[in-house]
MDTraj code that builds the backbone (N, CA, C; nanometers):
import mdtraj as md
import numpy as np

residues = "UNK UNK UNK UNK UNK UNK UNK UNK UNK UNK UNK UNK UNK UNK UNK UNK UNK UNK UNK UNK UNK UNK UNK UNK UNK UNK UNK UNK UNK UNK UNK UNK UNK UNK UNK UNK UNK UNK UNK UNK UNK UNK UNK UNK UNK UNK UNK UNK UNK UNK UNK UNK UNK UNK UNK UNK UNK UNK UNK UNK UNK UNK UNK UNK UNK UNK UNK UNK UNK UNK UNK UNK UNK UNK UNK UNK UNK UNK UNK UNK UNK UNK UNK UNK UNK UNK UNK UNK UNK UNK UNK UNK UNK UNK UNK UNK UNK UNK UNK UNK UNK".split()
xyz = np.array([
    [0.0846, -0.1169, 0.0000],
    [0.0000, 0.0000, 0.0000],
    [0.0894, 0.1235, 0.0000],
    [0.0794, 0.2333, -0.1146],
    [0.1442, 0.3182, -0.0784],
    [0.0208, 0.4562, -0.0575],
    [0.0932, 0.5448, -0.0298],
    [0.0328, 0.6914, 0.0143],
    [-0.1036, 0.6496, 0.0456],
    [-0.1261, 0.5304, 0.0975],
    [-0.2652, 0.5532, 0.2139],
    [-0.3864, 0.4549, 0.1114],
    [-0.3154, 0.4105, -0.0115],
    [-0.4455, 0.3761, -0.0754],
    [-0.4218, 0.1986, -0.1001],
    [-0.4841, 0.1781, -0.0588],
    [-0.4554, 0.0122, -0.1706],
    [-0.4564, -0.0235, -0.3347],
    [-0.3929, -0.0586, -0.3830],
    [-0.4559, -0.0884, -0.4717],
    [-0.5081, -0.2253, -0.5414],
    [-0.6059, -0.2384, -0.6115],
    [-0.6294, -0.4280, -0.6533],
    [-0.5732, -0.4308, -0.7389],
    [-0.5170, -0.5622, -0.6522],
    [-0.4369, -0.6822, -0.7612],
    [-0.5134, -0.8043, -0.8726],
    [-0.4634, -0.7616, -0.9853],
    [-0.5038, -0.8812, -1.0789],
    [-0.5374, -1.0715, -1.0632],
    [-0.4327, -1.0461, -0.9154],
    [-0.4686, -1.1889, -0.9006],
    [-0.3925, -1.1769, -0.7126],
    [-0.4409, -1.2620, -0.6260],
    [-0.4038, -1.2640, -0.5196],
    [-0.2423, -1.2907, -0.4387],
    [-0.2179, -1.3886, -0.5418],
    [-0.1187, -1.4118, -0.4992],
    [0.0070, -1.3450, -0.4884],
    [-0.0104, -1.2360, -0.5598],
    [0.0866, -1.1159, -0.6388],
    [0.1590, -1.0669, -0.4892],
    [0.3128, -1.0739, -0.4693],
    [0.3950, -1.0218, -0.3713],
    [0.3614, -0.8833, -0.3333],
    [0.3531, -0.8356, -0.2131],
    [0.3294, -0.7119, -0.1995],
    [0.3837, -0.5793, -0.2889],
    [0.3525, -0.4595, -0.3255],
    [0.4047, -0.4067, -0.4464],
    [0.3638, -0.4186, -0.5487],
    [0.3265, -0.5357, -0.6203],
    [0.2905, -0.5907, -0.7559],
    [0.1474, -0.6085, -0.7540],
    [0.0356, -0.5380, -0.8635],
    [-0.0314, -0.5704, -0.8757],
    [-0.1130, -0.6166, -1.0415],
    [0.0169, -0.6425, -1.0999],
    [-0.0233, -0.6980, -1.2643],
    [0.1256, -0.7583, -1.2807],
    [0.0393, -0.9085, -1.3654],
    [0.1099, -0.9759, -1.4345],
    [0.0858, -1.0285, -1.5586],
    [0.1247, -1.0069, -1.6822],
    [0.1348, -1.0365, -1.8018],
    [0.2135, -1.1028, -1.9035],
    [0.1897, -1.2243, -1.9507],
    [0.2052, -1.3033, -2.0291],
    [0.1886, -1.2934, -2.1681],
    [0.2882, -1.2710, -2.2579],
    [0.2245, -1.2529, -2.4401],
    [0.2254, -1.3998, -2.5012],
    [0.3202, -1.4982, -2.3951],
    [0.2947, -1.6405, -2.4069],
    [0.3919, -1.6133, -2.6134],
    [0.5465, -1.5399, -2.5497],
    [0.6151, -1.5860, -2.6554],
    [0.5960, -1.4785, -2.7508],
    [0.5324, -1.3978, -2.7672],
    [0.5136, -1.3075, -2.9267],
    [0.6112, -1.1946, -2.9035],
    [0.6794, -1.1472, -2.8437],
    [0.7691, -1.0439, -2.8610],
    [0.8837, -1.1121, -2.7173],
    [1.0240, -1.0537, -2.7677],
    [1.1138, -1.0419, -2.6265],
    [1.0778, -1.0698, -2.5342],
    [1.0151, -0.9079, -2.4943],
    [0.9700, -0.8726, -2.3682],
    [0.8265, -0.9297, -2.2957],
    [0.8512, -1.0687, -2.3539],
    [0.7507, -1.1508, -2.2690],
    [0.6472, -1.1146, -2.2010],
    [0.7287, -1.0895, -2.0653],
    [0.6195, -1.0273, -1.9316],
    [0.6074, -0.8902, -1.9252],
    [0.5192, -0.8469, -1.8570],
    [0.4845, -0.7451, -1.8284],
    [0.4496, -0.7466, -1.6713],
    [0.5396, -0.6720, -1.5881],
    [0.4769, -0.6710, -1.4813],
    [0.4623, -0.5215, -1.4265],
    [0.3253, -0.5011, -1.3757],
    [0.3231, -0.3658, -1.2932],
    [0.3026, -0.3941, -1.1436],
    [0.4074, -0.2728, -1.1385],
    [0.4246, -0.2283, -0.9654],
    [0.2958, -0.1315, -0.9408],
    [0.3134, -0.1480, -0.7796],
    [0.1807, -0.0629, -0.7071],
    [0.2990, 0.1083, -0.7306],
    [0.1651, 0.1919, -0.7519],
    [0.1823, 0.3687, -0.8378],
    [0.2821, 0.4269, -0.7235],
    [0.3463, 0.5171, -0.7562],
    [0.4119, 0.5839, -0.6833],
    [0.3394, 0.7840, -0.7054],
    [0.2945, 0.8403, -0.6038],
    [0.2325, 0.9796, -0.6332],
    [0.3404, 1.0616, -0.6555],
    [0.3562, 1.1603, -0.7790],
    [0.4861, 1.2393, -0.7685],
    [0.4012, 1.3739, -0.8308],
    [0.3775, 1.4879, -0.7599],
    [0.3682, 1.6144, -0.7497],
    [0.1855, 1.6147, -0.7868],
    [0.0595, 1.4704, -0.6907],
    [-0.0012, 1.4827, -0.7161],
    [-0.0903, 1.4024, -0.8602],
    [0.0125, 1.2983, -0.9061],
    [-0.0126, 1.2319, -1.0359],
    [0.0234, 1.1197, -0.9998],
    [-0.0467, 0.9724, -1.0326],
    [-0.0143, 0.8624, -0.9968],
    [0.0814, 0.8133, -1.1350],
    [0.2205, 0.7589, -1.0945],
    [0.2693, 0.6469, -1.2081],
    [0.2955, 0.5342, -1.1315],
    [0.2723, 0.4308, -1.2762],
    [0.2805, 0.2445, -1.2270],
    [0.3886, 0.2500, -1.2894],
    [0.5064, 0.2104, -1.2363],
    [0.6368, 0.1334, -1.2702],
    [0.5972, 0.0145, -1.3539],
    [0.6831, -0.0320, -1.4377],
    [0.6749, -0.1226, -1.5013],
    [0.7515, -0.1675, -1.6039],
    [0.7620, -0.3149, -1.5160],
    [0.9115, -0.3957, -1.5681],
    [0.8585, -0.4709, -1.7207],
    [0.9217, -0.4767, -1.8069],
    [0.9013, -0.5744, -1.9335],
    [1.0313, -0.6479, -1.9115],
    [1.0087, -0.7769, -1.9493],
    [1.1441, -0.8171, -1.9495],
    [1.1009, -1.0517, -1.9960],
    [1.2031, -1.0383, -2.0610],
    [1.2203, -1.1815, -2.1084],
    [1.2355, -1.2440, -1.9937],
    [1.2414, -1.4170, -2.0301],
    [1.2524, -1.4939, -1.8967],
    [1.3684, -1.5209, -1.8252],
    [1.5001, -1.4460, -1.9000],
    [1.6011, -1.4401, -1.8039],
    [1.6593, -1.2958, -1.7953],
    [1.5886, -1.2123, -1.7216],
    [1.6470, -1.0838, -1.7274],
    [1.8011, -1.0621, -1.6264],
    [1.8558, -0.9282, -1.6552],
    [1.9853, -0.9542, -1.6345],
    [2.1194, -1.0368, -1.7116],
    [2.0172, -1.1007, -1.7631],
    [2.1391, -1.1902, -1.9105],
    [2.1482, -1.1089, -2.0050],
    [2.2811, -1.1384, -2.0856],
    [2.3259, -1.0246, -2.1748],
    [2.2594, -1.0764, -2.2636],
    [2.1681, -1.1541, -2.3194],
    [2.0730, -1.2190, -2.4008],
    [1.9210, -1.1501, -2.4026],
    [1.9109, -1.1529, -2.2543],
    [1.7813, -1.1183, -2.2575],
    [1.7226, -0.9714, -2.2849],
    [1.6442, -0.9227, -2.2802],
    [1.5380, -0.8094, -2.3260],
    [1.4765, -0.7479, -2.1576],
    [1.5056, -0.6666, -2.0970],
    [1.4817, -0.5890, -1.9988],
    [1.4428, -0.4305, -2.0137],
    [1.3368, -0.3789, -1.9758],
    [1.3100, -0.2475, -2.0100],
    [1.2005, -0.1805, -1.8650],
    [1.2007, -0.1304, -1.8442],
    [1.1166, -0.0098, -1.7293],
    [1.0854, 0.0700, -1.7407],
    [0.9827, 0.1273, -1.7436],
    [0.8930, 0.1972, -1.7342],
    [0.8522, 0.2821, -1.6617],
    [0.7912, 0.4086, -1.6743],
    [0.6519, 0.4682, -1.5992],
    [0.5516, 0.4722, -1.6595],
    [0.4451, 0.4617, -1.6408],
    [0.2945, 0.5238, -1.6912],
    [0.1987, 0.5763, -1.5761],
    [0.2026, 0.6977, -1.6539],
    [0.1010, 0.7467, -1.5635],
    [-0.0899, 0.7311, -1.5456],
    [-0.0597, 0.6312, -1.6271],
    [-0.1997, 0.5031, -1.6163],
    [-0.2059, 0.3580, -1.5880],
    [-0.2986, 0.3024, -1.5352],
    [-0.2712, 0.1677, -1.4629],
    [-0.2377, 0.0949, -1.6390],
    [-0.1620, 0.0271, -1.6796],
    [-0.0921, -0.0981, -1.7615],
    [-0.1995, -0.2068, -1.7439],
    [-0.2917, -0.2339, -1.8540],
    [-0.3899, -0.3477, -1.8448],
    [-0.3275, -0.4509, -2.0026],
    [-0.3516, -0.5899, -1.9555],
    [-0.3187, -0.6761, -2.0478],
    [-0.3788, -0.6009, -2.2042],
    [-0.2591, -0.6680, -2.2782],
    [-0.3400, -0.5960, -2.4222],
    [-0.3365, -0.7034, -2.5095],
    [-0.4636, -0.7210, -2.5990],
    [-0.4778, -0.8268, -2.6723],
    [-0.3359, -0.9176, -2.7216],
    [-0.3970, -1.0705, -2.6996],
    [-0.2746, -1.1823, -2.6986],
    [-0.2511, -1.2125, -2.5644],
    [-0.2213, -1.1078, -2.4649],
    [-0.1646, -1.1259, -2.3277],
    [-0.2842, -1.2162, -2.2919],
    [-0.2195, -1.2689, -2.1410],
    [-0.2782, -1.3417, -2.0521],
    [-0.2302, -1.3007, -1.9065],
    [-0.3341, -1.2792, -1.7981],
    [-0.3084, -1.2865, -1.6802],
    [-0.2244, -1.3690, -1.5944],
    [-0.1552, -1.3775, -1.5317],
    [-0.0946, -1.4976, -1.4870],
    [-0.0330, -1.4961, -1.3311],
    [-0.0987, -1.6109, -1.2708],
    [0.0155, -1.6046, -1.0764],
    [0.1175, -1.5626, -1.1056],
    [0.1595, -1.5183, -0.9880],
    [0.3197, -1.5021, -0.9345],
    [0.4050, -1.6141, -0.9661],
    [0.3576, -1.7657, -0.9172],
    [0.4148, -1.8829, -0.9162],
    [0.4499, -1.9123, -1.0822],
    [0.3660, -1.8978, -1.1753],
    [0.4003, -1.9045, -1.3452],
    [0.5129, -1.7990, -1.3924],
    [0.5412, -1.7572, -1.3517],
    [0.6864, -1.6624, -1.3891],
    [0.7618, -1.7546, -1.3354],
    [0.8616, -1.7502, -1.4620],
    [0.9998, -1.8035, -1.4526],
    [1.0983, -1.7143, -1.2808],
    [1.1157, -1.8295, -1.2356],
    [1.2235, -1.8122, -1.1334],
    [1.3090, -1.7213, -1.1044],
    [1.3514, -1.7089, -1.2188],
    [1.4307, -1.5721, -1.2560],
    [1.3998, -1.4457, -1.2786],
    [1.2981, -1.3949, -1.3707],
    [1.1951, -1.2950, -1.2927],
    [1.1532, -1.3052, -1.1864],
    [1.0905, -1.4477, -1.1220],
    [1.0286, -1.3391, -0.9775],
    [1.1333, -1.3008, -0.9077],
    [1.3163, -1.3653, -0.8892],
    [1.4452, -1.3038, -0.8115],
    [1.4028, -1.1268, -0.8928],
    [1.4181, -1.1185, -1.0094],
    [1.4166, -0.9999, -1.0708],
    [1.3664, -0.8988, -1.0476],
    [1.2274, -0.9322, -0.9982],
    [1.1275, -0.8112, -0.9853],
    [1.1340, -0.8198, -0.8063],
    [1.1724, -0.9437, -0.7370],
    [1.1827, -0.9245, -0.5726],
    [1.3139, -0.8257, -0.5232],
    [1.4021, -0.8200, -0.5999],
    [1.5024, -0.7635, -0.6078],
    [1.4549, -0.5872, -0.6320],
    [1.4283, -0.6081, -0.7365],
    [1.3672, -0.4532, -0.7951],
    [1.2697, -0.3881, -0.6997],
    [1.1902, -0.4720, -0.6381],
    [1.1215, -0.4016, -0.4948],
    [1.1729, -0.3787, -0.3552],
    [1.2514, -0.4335, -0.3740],
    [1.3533, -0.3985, -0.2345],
    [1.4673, -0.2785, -0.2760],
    [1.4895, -0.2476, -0.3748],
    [1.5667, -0.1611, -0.4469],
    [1.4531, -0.0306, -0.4378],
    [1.3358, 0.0306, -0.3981],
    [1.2498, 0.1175, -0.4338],
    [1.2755, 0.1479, -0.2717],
])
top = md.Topology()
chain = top.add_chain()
for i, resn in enumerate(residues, 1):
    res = top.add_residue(resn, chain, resSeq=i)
    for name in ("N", "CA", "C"):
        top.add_atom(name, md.element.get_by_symbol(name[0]), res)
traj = md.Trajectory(xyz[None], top)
């Protein structure tokens, strides 16, 4: 929860911080899509948000971040998906990246 508000998560299981997870299930790089809970900056909400292949941090893989200053909803092709269906290596990735905030 930040600045007092909750926000809903796409699916329950989602680690504190995270409340979207996205799957293109293979059609581009940047695989996943995950959004973080908004951060308020001068009065405007932005959602952080990680894209990134299934081994980010590899000099192979496809890693990119984001702001939007609108909530990030699956976009046609995508699929919703648990915490537990991400590769291993993203969830170190993005548990890492929230302790880093």
């Amino acid at each position: 929860m930040r600045n007092g508000k909750s926000w809903r998560k796409s699916r329950p299981d989602y680690p504190g911080g995270v409340i979207g997870i996205y799957d293109n299930r293979n059609k581009t790089a940047d695989r996943f899509t995950i959004v973080m809970e908004p951060f308020d900056f001068e009065g405007r909400f932005y959602f952080p948000t990680l894209h990134t292949s299934e081994t980010p941090g590899s000099p192979y893989s496809v890693t990119s971040y984001t702001e939007y200053d609108y909530r990030p909803t699956r976009v046609k092709g995508e699929v919703v998906i648990n915490w537990k269906e991400l590769p291993q290596q993203v969830q170190d990735y993005v548990n890492r990246s929230l302790k880093e905030e």
